[in-house]
N, C-alpha and C positions, 0 to 999 in steps of 0.2 A: 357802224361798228368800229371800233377802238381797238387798235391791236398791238404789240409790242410784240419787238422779235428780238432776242439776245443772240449774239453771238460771241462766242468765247472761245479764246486757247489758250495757254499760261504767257500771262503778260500781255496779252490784248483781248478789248473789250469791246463790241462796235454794236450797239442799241438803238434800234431805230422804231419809230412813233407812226404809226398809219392807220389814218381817220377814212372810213370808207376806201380804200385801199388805196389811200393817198398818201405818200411820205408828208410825213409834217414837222418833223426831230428827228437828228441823228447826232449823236454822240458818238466818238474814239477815244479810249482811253488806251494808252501807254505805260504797263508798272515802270516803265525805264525811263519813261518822262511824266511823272504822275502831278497832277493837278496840286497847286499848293494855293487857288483860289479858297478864300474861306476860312486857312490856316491862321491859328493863332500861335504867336510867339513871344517867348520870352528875347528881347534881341536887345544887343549894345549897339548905343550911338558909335562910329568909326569917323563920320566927317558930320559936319555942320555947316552948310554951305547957307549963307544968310541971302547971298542976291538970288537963287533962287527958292529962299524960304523952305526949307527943308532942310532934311538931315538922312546919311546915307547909315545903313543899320545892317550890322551882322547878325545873321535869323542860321547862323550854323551849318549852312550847306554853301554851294559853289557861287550862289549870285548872292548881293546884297540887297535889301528892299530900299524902297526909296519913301520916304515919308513927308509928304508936307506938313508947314509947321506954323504956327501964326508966326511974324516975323519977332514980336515979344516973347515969346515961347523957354520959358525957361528948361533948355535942355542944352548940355554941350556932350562935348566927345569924351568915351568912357560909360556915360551915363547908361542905367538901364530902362530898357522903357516894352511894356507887351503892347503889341498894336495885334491885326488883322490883316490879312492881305487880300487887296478887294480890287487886284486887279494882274492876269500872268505877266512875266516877262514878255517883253517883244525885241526881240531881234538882241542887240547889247545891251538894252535896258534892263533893268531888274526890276522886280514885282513891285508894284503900287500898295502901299499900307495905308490904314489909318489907324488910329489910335485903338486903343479894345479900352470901352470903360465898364463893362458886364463885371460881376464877381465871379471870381474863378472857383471853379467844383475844389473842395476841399482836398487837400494834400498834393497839391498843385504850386500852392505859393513859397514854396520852399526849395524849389529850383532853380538851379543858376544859368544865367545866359551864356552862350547863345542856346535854345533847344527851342524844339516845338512843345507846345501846350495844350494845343487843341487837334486835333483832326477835324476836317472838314465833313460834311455829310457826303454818307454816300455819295459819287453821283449817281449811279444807277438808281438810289434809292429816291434820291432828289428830282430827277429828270420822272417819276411813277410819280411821284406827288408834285410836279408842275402843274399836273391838268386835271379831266378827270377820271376817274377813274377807269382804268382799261377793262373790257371785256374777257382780253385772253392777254396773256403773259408766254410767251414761247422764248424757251432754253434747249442751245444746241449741245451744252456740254452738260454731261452728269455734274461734277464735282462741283460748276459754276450754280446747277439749278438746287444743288443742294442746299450749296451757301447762302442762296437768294432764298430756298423755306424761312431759315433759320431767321435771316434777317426779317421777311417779311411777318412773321407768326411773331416777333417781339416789337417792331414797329408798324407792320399795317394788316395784321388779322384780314381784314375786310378782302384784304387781294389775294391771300392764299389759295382759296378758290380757282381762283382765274392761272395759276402758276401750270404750263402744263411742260414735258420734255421732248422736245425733238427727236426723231427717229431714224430720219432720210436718211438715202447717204450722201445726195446731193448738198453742198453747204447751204446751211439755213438760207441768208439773202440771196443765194444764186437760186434754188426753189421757189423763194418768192418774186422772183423778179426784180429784185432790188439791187443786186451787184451792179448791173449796166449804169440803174439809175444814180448810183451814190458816186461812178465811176464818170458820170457825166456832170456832175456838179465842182470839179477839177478843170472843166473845158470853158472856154470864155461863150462861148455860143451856147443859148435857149432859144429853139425853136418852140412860138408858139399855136395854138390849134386854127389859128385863122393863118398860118403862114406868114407872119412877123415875125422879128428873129429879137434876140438879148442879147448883147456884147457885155460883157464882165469883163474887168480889166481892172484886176489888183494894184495899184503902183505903192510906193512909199509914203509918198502925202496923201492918196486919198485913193477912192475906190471911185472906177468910173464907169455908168452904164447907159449905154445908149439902146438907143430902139430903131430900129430897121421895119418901118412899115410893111405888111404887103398892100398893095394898091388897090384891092378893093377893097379897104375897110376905111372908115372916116377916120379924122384924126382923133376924136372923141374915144368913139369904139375903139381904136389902136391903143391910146394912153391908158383907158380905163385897165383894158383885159391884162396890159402890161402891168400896170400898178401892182394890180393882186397878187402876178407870179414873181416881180419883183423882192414883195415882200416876204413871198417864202421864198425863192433862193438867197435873198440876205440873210435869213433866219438858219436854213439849213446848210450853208456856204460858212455861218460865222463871222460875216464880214461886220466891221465896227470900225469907229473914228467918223473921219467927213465923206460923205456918200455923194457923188454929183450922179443927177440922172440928167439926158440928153429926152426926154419927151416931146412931140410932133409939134408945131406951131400951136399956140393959142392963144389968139389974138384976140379973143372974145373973154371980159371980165368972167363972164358966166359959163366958160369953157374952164376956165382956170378954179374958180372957188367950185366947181364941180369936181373937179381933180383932185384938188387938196382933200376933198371928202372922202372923196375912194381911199386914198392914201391913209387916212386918219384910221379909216374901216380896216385897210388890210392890214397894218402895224398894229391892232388894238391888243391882239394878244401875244405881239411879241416878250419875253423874259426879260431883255434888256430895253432900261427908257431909252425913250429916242427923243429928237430934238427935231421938228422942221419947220424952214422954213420958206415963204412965200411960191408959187412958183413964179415964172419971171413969163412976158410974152413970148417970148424964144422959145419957150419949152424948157429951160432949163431948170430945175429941180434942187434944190439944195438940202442934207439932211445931216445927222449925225446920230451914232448911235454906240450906246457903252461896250467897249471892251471889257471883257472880264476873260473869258478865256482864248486862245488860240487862234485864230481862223483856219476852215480845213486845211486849206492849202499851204499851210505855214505848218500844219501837223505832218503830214503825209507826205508832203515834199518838200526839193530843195533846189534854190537856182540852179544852173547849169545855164551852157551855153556862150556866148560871146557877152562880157560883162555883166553877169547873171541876167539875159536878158529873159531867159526861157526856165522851164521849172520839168523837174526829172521827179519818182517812185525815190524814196530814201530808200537806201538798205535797208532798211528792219521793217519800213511798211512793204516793201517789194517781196522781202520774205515773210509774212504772213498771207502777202498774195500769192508766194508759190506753194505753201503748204495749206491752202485754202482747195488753191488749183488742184494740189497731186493728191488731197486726201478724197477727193470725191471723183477723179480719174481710178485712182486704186479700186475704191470699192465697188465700180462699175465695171472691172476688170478684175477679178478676182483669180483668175489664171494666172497672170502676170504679174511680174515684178515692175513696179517704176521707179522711177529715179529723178533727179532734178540735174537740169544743166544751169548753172548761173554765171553770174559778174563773180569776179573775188569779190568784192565787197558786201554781196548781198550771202554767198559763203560763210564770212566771217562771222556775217549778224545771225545766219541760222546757227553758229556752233558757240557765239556769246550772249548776243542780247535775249535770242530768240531758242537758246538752247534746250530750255524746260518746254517749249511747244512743239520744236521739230521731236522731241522724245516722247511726246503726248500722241503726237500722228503715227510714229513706231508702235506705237501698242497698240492703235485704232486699228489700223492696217494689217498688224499682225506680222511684221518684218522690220531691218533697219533699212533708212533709204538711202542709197550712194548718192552724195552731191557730188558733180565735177564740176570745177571751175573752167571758166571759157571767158577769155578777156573783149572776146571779139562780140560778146553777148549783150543783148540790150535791157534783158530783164530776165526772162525765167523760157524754161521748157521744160514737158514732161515728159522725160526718157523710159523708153520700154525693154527689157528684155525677157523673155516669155521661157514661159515651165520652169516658174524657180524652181 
């Protein structure tokens, strides 16, 4: 069975895909950092950098796009040009374009750069039409299951059906089980069911994953079972670029072209192409695979630590985690009053970024909720005082 679970507060979005009650897709979306994968622009050349074949383009908001260019490529600076962006910003980069050579929907061409021209699709709507068809559709927020009718009865009839509304009071993925798990896909370690472990380890140049045997299983069995769940934490982690796996000795040709098959099996239905290649007798593993949007961990967190060695909850995802936490603490407790104890910073993002959702949980709950800041804090607490 096929199941989608939505969850929603104003300005976050977090949809997750589970096949026999196995995550297999999860999505976050941010209105405050919203996806411009897909977007099409009217945008001006600003630089022309010929050694490396490109040309840098103002698309009207804070970053510039970056567009390759054949090196004969009749375009300088000033120039107008609509491309697409088909690939996020990463780190100080700016987004990847290519060129848009489609015809633009009528009363479109007559706008000046820099603007957008296109919106991208849905993703919610996109990530429903990656696969197949879902069985059931689950919406925790009214106003979000409502928008998702509307959307769905004009572009996909066929799933209206399947659209149902959440009731609990428990937050949707904490009900299903799923908070721990999306909360564990942040930690470098996968334990798997024979007792081998996964080591994920994001760096700058490349993603690295090793495997940790346990000892009674072969090394065949170890790499095989690893393969599979490899390929969905890359999938559901987001991770992209050059991939090294560390996999068991195999020293046997036929241990090795047995491997590569698994692998072929378990990337077959990844979204984004991949690239791999050979593995090596070591065990080591080489692959790559397209970025287009984010990685989680690049969403949801942010270095911290001794030379950003380590990665912290960002304010604004830390506060959807505390108003996630106290709205389903409240309505288990309906006597009481709660309250949040936070960082400043995670403060600031409930009463800016995240304004419109802590004032959504005020109505849920039926009261407003006193934050106090606490410097000494390392993320959230859910403050009680009884018989409002």
């Amino acid at each position: 069975m096929s199941r989608v679970l939505i969850s929603s507060l104003p300005g976050e979005v977090r949809m997750a895909r589970c096949v026999d009650d196995r995550l297999t897709d999860l999505l976050i979306e941010y209105a405050s950092n919203p996806s411009r994968l897909g977007n099409v622009y009217r945008a001006r050349v600003t630089k022309r950098d010929r050694g490396l074949a490109a040309a840098f383009c103002d698309i009207g908001e804070e970053v510039s796009a970056f567009l390759p260019l054949e090196k004969d490529a009749a375009l300088s600076e000033g120039d107008g040009v609509i491309l697409r962006i088909v690939r996020e910003a990463e780190g100080e980069k700016g987004p990847k374009a290519a060129l848009y050579s489609e015809a633009l929907p009528e009363g479109l061409s007559a706008q000046s750069a820099p603007c957008l021209l296109l919106r991208a699709a849905d993703p919610v709507l996109a990530l429903l039409q990656s696969a197949e068809a879902p069985d059931e559709i689950v919406v925790d927020d009214p106003a979000f299951h409502q928008r998702l009718r509307r959307l769905l009865t004009d572009r996909r009839p066929d799933l209206v059906a399947a659209l149902t509304l959440y009731h609990g009071n428990a937050a949707l993925f904490e009900a299903e089980a799923l908070e721990e798990e999306v909360e564990a896909l942040l930690r470098p370690e996968v334990r798997l069911p024979s007792g081998a472990r996964l080591w994920i380890e994001p760096t700058h140049a490349c993603v690295a994953i090793d495997l940790d045997s346990a000892r009674q299983k072969s090394a065949r069995a170890a790499n095989r079972e690893a393969a599979w769940e490899i390929a969905r934490q890359v999938r559901l982690r987001n991770l992209s670029g050059l991939i090294l796996i560390d996999f068991l000795d195999l020293q046997q040709r036929s241990a090795r072209e047995e491997l590569e098959g698994v692998l072929a099996q378990a990337f077959a239905e990844d979204p984004e192409p991949v690239q791999f290649h050979s593995v090596r007798a070591s065990g080591l593993f080489t692959m790559t695979r397209r970025r287009s949007r984010l990685a989680l961990h690049e969403l949801v967190t942010a270095p911290c630590g001794t030379q950003g060695s380590g990665r912290e909850y960002t304010p604004l995802s830390q506060a959807y985690r505390a108003l996630r936490a106290l709205q389903t603490a409240a309505l288990d407790r309906p006597g009481d009053t709660a309250g949040l104890r936070v960082t400043p910073q995670v403060k600031q993002a409930l009463e800016v970024e995240a304004a419109e959702a802590l004032q959504s949980t005020n109505r849920r709950i039926g009261y407003e909720v006193m934050i106090t800041p606490d410097k000494n804090s390392t993320g959230f607490d859910v403050t009680w005082e009884a018989d409002r």
